[in-house]
N, C-alpha and C positions, 0 to 999 in steps of 0.2 A: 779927441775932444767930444765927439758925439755919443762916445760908447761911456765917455764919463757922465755926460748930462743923462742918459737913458738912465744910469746906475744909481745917480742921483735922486732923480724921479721915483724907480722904484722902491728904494731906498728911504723916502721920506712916506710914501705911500704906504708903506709895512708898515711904519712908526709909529703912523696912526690909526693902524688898524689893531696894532700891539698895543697901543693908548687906550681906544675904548675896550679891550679887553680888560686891562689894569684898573679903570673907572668900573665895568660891573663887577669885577672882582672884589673890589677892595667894599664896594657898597653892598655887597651880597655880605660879607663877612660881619662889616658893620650892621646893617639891616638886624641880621639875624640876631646878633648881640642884644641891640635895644629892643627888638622883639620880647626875647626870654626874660628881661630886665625891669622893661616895663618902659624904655625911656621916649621921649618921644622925640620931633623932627629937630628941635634944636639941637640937643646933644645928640645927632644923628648927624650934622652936617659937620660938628666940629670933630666928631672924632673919623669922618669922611676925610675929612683935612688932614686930619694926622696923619689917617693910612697912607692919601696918595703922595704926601710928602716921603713917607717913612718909603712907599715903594718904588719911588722916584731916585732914592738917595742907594736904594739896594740895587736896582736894575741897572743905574749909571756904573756901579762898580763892576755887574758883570757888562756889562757893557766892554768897557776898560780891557778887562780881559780874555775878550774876545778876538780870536788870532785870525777865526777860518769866516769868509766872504760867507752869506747866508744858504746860496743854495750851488757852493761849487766844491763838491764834494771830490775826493779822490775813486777816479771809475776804477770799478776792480778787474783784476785779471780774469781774461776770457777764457774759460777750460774749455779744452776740446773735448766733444760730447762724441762718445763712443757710438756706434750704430744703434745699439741697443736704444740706447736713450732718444737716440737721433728717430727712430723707430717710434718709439713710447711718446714723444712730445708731438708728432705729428697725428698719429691717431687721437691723441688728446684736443689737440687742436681740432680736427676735423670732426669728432664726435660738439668738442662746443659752439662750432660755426653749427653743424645741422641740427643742430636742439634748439640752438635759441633764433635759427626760422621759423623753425617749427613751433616754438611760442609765441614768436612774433606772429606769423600769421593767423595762431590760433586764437590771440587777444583783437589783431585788429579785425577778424569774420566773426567776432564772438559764438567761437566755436565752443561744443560741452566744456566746461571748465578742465577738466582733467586734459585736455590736451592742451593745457594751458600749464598749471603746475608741474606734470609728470617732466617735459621736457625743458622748463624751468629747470626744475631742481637735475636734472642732466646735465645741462649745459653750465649751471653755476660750478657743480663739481667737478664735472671735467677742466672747466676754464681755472678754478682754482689749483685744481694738480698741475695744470699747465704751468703756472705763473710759480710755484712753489719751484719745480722743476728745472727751471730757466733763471732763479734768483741769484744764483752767483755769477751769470753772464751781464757783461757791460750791455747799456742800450743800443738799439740800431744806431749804425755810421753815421744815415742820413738824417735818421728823426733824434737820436737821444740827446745831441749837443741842444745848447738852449742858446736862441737869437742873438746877438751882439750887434754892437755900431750900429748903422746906419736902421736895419730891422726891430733891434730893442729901441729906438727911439718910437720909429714909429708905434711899433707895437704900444708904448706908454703914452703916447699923443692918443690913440685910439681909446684907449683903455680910461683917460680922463676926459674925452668927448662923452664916451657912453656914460661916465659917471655923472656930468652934468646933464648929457640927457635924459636920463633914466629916475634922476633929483628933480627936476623941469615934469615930468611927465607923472611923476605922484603927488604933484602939488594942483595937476588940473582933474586928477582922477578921483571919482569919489562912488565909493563903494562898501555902503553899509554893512554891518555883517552883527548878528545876532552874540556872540562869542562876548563884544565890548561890553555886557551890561553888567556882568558880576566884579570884570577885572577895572573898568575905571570909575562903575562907583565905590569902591575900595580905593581908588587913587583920588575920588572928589573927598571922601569924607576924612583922608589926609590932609588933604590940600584947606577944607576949613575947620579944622579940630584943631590938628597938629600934632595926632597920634597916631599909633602901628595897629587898627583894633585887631582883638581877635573873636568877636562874635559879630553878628550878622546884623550889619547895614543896609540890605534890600529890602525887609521887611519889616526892621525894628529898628531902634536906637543901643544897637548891643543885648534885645532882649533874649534872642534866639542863639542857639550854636551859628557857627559858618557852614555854608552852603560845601567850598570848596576847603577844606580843611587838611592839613594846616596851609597856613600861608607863606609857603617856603621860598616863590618866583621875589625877586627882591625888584625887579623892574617896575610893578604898578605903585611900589611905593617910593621910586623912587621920582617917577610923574608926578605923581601926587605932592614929594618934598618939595620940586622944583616950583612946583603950582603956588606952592603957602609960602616958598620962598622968593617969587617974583609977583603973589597976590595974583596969579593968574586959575585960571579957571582949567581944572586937572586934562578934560576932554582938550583945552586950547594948546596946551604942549603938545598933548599924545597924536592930533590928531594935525598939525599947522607947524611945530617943529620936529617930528622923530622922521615922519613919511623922508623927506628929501636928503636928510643926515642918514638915514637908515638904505637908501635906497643907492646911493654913492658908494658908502662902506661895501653894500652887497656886489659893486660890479669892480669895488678893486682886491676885496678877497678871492671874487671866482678867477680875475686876473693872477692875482698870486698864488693861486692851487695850480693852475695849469702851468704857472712858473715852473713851481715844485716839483711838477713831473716833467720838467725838461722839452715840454711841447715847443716845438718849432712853429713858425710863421705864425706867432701871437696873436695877432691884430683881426686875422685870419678867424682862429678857429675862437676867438673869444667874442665874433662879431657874429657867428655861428648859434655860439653858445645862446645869445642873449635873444637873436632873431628867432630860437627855438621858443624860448620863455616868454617872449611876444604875442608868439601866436599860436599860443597853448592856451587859451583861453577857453572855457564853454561853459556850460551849466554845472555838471560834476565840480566839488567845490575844492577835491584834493590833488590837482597835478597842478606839476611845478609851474606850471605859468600864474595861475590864479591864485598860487603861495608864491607871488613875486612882490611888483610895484603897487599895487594893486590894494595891498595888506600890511605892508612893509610896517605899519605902527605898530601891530602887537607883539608882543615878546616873541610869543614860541617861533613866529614867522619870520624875525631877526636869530632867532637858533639857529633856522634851517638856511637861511641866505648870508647870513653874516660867520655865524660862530662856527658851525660846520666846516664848509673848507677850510678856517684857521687851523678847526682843531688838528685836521687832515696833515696840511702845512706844518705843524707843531711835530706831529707823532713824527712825519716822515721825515724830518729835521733831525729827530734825536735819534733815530733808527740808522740816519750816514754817519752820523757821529754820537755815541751814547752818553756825556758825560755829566756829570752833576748841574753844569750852568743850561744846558737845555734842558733839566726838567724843569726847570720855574716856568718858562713858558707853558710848560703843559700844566702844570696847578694852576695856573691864573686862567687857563683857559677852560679848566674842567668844573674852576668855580664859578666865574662867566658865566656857562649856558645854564648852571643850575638856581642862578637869577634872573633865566630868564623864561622860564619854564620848565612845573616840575616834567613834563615829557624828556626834559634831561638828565631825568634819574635812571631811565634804562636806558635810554640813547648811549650817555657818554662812555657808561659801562662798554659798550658793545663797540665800538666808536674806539677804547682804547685798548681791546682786544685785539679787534684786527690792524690797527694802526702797528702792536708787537707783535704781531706775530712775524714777519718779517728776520726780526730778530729772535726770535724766541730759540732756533737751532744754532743759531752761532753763540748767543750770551743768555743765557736763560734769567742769569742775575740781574741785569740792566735792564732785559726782557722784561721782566717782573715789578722794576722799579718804575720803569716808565709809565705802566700800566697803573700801578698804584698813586704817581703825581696825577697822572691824569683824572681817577676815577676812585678818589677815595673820597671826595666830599660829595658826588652825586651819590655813592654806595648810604654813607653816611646821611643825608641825609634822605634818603629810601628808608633805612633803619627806623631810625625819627620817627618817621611817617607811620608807619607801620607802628611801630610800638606806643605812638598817642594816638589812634583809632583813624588814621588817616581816611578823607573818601570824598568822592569828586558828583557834582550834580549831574553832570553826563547821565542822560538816560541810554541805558540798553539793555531795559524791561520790553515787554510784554507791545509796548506799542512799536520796538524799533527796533527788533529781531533782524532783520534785513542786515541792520551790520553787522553783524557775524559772520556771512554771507561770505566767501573769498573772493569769489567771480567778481560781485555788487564791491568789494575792497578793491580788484584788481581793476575793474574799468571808470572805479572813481578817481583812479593813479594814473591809468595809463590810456583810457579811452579806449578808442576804437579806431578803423580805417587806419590812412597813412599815417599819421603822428605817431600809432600804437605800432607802427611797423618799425620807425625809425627810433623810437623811443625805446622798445623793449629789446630792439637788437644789439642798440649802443651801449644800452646798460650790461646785458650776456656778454657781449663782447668786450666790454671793459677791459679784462685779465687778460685779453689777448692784446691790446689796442695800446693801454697807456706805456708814454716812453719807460719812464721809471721801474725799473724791476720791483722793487718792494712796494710800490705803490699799487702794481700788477696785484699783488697778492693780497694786500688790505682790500684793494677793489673785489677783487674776485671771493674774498668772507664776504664780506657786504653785501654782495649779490647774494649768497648760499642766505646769511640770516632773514632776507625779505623773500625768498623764497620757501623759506617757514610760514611766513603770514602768508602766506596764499594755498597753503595748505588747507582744504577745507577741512574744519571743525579745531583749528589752531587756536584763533582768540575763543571757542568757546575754554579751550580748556585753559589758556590763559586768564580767560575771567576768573574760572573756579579756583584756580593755581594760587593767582594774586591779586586780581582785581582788574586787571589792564583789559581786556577781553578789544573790543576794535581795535581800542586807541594803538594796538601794536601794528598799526598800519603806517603809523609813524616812522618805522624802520626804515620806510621808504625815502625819507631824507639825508639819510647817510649815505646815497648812492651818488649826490649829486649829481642830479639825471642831465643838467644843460651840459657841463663841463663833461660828462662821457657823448652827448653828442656832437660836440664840438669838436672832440679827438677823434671820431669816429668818420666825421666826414674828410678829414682830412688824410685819414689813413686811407681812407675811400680813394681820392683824388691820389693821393702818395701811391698807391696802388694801380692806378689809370696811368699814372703817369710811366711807371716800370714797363707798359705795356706799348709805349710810344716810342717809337723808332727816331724822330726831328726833336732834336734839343729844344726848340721853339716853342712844339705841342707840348714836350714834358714840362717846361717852366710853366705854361698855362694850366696845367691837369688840375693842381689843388684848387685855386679860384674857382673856376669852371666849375668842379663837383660842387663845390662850394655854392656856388649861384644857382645850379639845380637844384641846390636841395632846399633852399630858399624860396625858390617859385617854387617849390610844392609845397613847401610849408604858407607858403603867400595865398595857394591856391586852395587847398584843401585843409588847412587850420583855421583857426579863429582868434582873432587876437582878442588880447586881454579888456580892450575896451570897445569890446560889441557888446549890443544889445541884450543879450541871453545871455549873457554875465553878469546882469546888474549893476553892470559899471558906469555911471557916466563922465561926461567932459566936462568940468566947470571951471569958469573963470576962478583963482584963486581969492584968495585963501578959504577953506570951507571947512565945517565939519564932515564928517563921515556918518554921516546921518540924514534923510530925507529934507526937504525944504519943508514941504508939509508939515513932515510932523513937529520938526523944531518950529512950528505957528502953531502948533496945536497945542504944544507942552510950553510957549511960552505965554498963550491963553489960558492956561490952565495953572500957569503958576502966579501969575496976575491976579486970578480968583481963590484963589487957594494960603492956606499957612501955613508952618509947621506942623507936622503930625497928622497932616490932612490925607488919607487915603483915597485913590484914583482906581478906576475901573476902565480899564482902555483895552482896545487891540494891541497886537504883540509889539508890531514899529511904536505906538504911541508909549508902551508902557517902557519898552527897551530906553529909548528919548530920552525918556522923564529919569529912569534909572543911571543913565552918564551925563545927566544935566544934575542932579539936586539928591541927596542924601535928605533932606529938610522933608520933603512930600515924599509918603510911599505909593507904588502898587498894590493891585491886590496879588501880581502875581507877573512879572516879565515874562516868563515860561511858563507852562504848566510843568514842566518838570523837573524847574525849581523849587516847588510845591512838596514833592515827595519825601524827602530826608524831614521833614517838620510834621510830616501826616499824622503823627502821634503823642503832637507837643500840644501839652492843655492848654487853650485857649488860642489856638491858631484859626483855627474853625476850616481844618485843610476840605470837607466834604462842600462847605458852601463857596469858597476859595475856586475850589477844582469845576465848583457847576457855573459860577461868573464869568472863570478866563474861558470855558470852552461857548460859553452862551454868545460872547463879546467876537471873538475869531471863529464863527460861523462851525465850530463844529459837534452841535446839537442843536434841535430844530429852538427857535426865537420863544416861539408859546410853551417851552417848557413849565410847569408849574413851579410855583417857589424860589420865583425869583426876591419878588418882593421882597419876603422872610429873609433870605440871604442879604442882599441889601440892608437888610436891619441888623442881622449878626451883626457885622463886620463893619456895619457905620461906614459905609461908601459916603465921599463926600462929593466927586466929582464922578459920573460917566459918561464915555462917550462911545458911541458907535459908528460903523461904518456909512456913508450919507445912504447909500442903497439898502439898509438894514431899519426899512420902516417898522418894520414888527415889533422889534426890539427897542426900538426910539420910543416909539409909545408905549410900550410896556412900563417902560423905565419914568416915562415922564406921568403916566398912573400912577407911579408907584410913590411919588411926590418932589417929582422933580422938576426943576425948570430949565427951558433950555437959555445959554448962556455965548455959544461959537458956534463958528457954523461955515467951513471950508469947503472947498472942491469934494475934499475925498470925508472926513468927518463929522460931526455935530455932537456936542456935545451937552451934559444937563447939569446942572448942580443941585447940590439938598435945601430945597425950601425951610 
């Protein structure tokens, strides 16, 4: 009875985790359609209807004809491994255990970078030969079987506490991020048009090209549908309903990856997994803790928590068994991420390489097939891209070299000190570590491809190659870095425990390792909602956007009209930017600025000397400001309260003041 309700649980928990994939999928396809079309949010939500009926009515059939449990696959025969080999896999192993010390300690001493990549890419390779080499041996005795009765219960009681905690704890966090102002004014000017545009809403009414071109993510417009569809205001969905829906899904997929690989004592290393992502938190804006609860509204951040281990899940699904009803899951899942960020146009590609390779020696044809469900709409629509002049605002010119940098890419992932200890071991270790044999070997590419990006001078040739240049740091999402530390402590403990003589000590050993490795991570991490994260605690519900500034932009929209141009600092302008398509800036970024530097009548030279005059970086008594101000028909500025220089410049220049907060003041055009 109990191993049936567990079953149950997990069983409806998939369902809907295979549902919102079916939902981006089907809107990603539709999206695209009335894009090309021209059509807009009406005929967008009924031909929505159609698809998820029509994929409702195809999935029930296979459904129907599904014989085999999801993940109880037939273990296969254990060949006995000659000396030779018996020889060959231990020095393999033993070379990828002391390489990826030797990385790990060399990332957390931030040691020269080269002893940092050199034995990276050592230990990725060895641990991949390893895991290739072992592929037709069954799992270990102790670890390969997966929890039942009395354990799968718990493990799924656990597994929906953290999911309501983790829902609970992104509804009180609130944590601005600079990244919202292109993507949800693109979902506000959905949400009151009732169109897909495709020229640029930050600066104009459709006058200019797009900033990030084309608009292939189907996710911000589909914010936006819901917005014009319930008269809600686009920022009020994205930021008040996706956070806790989005943050739930993330803690029952990383639950269902670690299914997938057979991992034992569930409750255990998934409690691991999440205490890691807790208190991973710090200033650096890209390791996995601070792409958790924290962000969970924006697409690519639901890629990486959400759709990733499905995809994982999916490959490694078709990989036990190849046959045509398992690829649907992998198309629906390959069109998914690439609605939810283009970053999943080389992701998924890579993502459904190593997911086959696995099978690629036994069935090269099925091999090949799976690869192609998975990753022929992200290929395709890369193609797209590329051949309509595709290209993203992302600056990394001349001001912001630094990312190119591999060291500056590697300790923005993985830090430093202990967290870089336990982090980058877990991940090298992967291919020795996870139960799953073919799981072993996807993990162990994974590791080899992000060991590429840490190659120095990789994204530059990346950039020259194709245009990616940083952004291929992103690789480092395919590792999911919580779920290999979560398998890693327990193999730890599972290992402590081998060395215990009293039945009593060994039943204790996982826990135990387990609770160490938590007080260090308690002790020497930083959780996701300290101070040096920008994160803070607020009673619900709120935007993801400062208190101030939303008094500042909603003074300033008070005094302002349509078509009214605004001169503000970077928070005020971003604000204003996921608050109103109606009022522009003269500029949210300055390096949103750049792709238009050449378009007649932008006035990008007086543009570029306001935003840096406004965010303090050139001196206040620059000359020409006034002129500028006249260019561009400023109607509203404001500057920082401490930025007396520039207050009176401004209000010289004939302006009056109007608001006047803690942190701001601002003037209007007399």
């Amino acid at each position: 009875m109990v191993r049936v309700v567990a079953s149950g649980v997990e069983r409806r928990c998939d369902r809907l985790l295979d549902a919102f994939l079916v939902l981006m999928a089907t809107w990603t396809v539709v999206y695209h359609v009335c894009v090309v079309l021209r059509l807009g949010t009406t005929w967008a939500t009924g031909l929505e209807i159609v698809a998820l009926a029509a994929a409702g009515v195809l999935l029930r059939r296979l459904t129907h004809h599904r014989e085999e449990p999801p993940h109880s696959p037939a273990t296969p025969a254990d060949p006995v491994a000659g000396p030779a080999e018996s020889r060959r896999a231990r020095l393999l192993a033993a070379l990828t255990v002391v390489a990826a010390v030797g990385a790990a300690v060399g990332t957390a001493t931030n040691a020269p970078w080269l002893l940092v990549w050199v034995p990276w890419l050592l230990s990725a390779t060895a641990g991949l030969a390893w895991a290739h080499l072992r592929l037709g041996r069954s799992p270990d005795a102790r670890s390969g079987t997966q929890a039942s009765g009395v354990a799968g219960l718990v493990a799924a009681v656990v597994a929906l506490a953290w999911a309501v905690g983790m829902a609970v704890a992104s509804v009180l966090a609130r944590r601005p991020n600079p990244d919202d102002l292109f993507y949800l004014n693109y979902s506000q000017w959905i949400a009151a048009h009732g169109n897909f545009p495709i020229r640029d809403t930050l600066f104009s009414d459709l006058a200019y090209p797009m900033a990030n071109w084309p608009p292939v993510a189907s996710y911000d417009a589909l914010v936006g549908t819901l917005g014009r569809l319930t008269g809600t205001h686009a920022a009020s969905v994205e930021y008040l309903v996706v956070p806790p829906i989005a943050s739930a899904l993330a803690v029952l997929a990383l639950w269902r990856l670690l299914r997938a690989w057979r991992v034992p004592q569930l409750a255990i290393v998934l409690s691991v997994a999440l205490l890691f992502l807790a208190y991973d938190g710090t200033s650096a804006y890209a390791t996995p803790g601070n792409l958790f609860v924290t962000r969970l509204w924006q697409g690519k951040v639901i890629l990486l928590c959400v759709v990733v281990p499905l995809l994982l899940v999916h490959a490694l699904r078709y990989v036990e068994k190849p046959t045509r009803t398992r690829l649907v899951p992998l198309a629906i899942a390959g069109v998914a991420a690439v609605g939810l960020t283009t970053t999943a146009i080389f992701l998924v590609p890579l993502l459904a390489a190593a997911g086959m390779l696995p099978l690629l020696g036994k069935d090269w044809r099925r091999a090949l097939a799976g690869f192609a469900a998975m990753a022929t709409y992200a290929l395709g629509a890369g193609v797209a891209t590329v051949l309509i002049g595709g290209r993203s605002a992302d600056d990394f010119g001349g001001r912001r070299l630094y990312r190119f940098d591999a060291a500056w890419i590697g300790h923005q992932v993985f830090t430093d000190g202990v967290l870089a200890v336990i982090a980058v071991a877990a991940v090298l270790l992967g291919a020795l570590l996870v139960p799953h044999p073919a799981a072993r070997v996807t993990t162990g590419l994974l590791v080899l491809f992000t060991g590429f990006v840490l190659v120095p001078g990789a994204t530059h040739v990346s950039y020259v190659v194709a245009g990616l240049g940083p952004t291929l740091w992103r690789l480092t999402w395919t590792l999911t870095m919580a779920a290999l530390v979560g398998v890693a402590v327990f193999r730890a403990g599972e290992w402590l425990a081998g060395r215990l003589r009293r039945a009593q000590r060994r039943r204790w050993a996982v826990p135990a390792t387990s609770a160490a490795v938590v007080a260090l991570l308690a002790v020497f991490g930083n959780p996701i909602w300290a101070a040096d994260t920008t994160t803070e605690l607020r009673a619900p519900f709120h935007w993801q956007r400062s208190f101030s500034s939303r008094t500042v932009v909603s003074g300033i929209l008070a005094a302002t009209r349509p078509g009214d141009l605004v001169l503000a600092p970077d928070s005020i302008s971003i604000t204003l930017a996921v608050t109103t398509t109606d009022v522009k800036s003269v500029a949210p970024r300055d390096y949103y600025l750049d792709y238009l530097s050449g378009v007649r009548g932008f006035h990008f030279p007086a543009r570029l000397a306001l935003v840096h005059a406004v965010n303090d970086d050139v001196p206040p008594d620059r000359p020409g400001l006034a002129r500028d101000l006249r260019i561009l028909g400023v109607d509203v500025a404001c500057t920082t309260i401490t930025d007396r220089v520039l207050f009176d410049r401004i209000r010289a220049a004939g302006y009056t003041p109007f608001l006047t907060t803690t942190y701001y003041r601002c003037l209007h055009k007399t």
